[in-house]
N, C-alpha and C positions, 0 to 999 in steps of 0.2 A: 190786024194786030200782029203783037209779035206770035212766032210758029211755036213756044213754049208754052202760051197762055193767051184765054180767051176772056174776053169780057163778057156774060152770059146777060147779065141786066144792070138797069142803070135805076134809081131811086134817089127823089128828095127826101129829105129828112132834115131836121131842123140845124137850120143852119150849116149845111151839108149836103153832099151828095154821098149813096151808098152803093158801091160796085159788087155783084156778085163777079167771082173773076174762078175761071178752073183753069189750073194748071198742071204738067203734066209733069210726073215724078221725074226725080233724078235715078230713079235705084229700079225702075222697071215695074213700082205698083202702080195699080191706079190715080186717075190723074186727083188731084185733090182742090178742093175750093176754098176758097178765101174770102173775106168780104173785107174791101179797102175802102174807108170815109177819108173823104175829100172835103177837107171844110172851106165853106168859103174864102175865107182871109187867106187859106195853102196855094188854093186856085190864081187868085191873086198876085199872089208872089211869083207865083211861077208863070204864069201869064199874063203880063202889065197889058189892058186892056183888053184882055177876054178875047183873044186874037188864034186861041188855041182851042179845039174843042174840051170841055170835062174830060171827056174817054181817055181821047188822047194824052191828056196827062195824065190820068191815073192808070194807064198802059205803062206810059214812061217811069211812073212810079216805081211803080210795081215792078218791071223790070231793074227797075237799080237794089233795089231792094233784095232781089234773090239775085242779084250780082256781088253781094257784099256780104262775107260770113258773119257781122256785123248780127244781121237777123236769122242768120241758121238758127236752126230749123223756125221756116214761118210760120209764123203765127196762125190759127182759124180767123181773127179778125186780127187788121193792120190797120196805120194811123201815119196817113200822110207825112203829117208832123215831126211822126220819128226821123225821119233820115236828117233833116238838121240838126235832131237831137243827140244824135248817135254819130254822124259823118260831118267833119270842119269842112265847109264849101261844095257839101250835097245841093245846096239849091242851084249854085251857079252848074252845075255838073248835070243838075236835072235839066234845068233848062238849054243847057248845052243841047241836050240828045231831042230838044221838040224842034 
């Protein structure tokens, strides 16, 4: 994965997958953890035919995510969904970087 953050576990959940993810501060604290859901239909999108693994997109997520002040300071829990919510042309951008 990327050297910022690690994907610790992976879970299904209803209609969904759920990432424990620890990543490492920007300011020199300790690293901090997140849990990012990945719902099916996100998966989807960003992988026409399931050709990418889960992890690996919610790594890719994830990193765009703390690449974009957009979501300063992240969140304890995160939601795929946001970056189209938030960014015009985050999906084609996500799927760019798989």
């Amino acid at each position: 994965m990327d050297a910022d953050h690690s994907i610790l576990s992976q879970r299904d959940s209803d209609g969904c997958w759920l990432f424990e993810i620890e990543a490492a501060a920007e300011d020199g604290t300790p690293p901090r953890r997140h849990v990012l859901r990945l719902a099916w239909p996100d998966y989807d999108l960003l992988s026409p035919g399931g050709d990418v693994p889960p992890e690996r997109v919610a790594a890719v997520v994830f990193a765009f995510m703390r690449d974009h002040p957009e979501f300063a300071p992240l969140p304890e829990r995160l939601d795929a969904s946001w970056a189209r919510r938030r960014i015009a042309g985050a999906d084609r951008l996500i799927a760019a970087r798989l």
